[in-house]
C-alpha positions in Angstrom: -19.3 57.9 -4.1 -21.3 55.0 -2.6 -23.9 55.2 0.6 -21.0 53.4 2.6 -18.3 55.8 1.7 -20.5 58.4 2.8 -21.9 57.2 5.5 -17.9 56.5 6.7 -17.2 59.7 6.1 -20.2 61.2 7.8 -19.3 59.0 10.6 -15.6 59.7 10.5 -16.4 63.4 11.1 -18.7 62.9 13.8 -16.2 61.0 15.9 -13.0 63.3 15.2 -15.3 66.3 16.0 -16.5 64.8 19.1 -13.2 64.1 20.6 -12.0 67.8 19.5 -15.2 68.7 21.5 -14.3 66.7 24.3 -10.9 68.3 24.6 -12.0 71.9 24.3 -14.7 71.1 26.8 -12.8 69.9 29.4 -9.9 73.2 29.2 -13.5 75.2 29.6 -14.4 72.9 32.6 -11.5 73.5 33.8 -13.0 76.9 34.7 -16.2 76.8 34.5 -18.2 73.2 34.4 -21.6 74.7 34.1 -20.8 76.6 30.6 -19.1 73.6 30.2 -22.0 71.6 29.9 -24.0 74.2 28.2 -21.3 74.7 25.6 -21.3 71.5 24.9 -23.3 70.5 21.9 -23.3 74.2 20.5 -19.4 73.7 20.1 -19.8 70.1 18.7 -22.5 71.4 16.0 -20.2 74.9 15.1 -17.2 71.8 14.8 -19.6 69.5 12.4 -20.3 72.3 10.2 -17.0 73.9 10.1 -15.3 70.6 9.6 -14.8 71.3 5.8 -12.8 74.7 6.6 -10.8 73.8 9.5 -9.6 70.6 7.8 -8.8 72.3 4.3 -7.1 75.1 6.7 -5.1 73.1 8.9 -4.1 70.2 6.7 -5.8 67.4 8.3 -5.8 64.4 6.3 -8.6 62.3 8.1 -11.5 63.0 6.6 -10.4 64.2 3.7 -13.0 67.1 3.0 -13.9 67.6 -0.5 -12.5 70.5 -2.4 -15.2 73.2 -3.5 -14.7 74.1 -7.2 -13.3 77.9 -7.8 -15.5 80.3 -10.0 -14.1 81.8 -12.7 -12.1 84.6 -11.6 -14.5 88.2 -11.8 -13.7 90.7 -14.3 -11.5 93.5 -11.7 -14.2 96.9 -11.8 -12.2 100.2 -12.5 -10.9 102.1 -9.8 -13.5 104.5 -9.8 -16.5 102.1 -9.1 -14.8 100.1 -6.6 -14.3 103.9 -5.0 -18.2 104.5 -5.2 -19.3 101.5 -4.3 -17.2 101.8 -0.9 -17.9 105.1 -0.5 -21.7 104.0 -0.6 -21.5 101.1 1.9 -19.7 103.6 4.1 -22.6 106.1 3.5 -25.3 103.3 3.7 -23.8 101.9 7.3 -23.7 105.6 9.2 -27.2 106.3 8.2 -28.7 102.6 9.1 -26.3 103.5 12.8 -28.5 106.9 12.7 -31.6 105.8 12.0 -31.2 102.6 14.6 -30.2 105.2 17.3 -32.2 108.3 16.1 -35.2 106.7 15.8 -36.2 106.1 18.9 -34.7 108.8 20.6 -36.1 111.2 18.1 -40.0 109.6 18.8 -39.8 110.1 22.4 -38.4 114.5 21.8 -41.5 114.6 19.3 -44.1 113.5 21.3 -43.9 115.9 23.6 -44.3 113.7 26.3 -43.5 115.4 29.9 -42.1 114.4 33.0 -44.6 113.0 35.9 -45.0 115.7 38.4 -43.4 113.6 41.2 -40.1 112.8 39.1 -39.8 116.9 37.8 -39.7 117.6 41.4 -37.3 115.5 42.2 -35.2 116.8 38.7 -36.1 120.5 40.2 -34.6 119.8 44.0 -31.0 119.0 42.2 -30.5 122.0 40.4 -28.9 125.0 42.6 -30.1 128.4 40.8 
């Protein structure tokens, strides 16, 4: 493909993008204008790069986006592994959300660190014994 073809294309994109920009921009102006204009060249950038996807997806036909060659298909793992492995993500992800939460929380019980006098009073006055 020559520098002009891609350039066209580059420039093709750009401009299609932008006036889908434009459009969702305004329906969000509609309710808000100042995330309007602050959504305004994040959603133009997200459009640029996703331009490939959305045009495969939605069966546009101006720019034509090129079509990514397919891998080989993967050999299919036996039942058993593909059990383990998920098994193991699941295993993996509650202790990452343990650790994440524990951690912390588990530092501040082991240091033994104490209320200030002032704020144990206060914790004391609540309590009806």
């Amino acid at each position: 493909m020559s520098f002009y073809a891609r350039f066209s294309l580059l420039l093709r994109r750009f401009a299609i993008t932008f006036l889908f920009t434009l459009m969702v921009d305004t329906g969000i102006g509609l309710v808000s204008p100042i995330a309007s204009l602050r959504l305004f060249f994040p959603l133009w950038g997200a459009l640029i790069i996703g331009w490939p996807y959305l045009s495969r997806k939605l069966g546009f036909d101006v720019p034509k986006a090129p079509v990514p060659r397919l891998p080989a298909p993967a050999q299919k793992r036996p039942l058993g592994v593909r059990m383990l492995r998920s098994v193991g993500k699941f295993g993996l992800a509650l202790f990452l959300l343990l650790v994440v939460v524990g951690g912390p929380l588990g530092v501040s019980f082991l240091s033994g660190a104490e209320l200030p006098a002032e704020l144990a009073s206060r914790h004391d006055r609540g309590r009806s014994t």
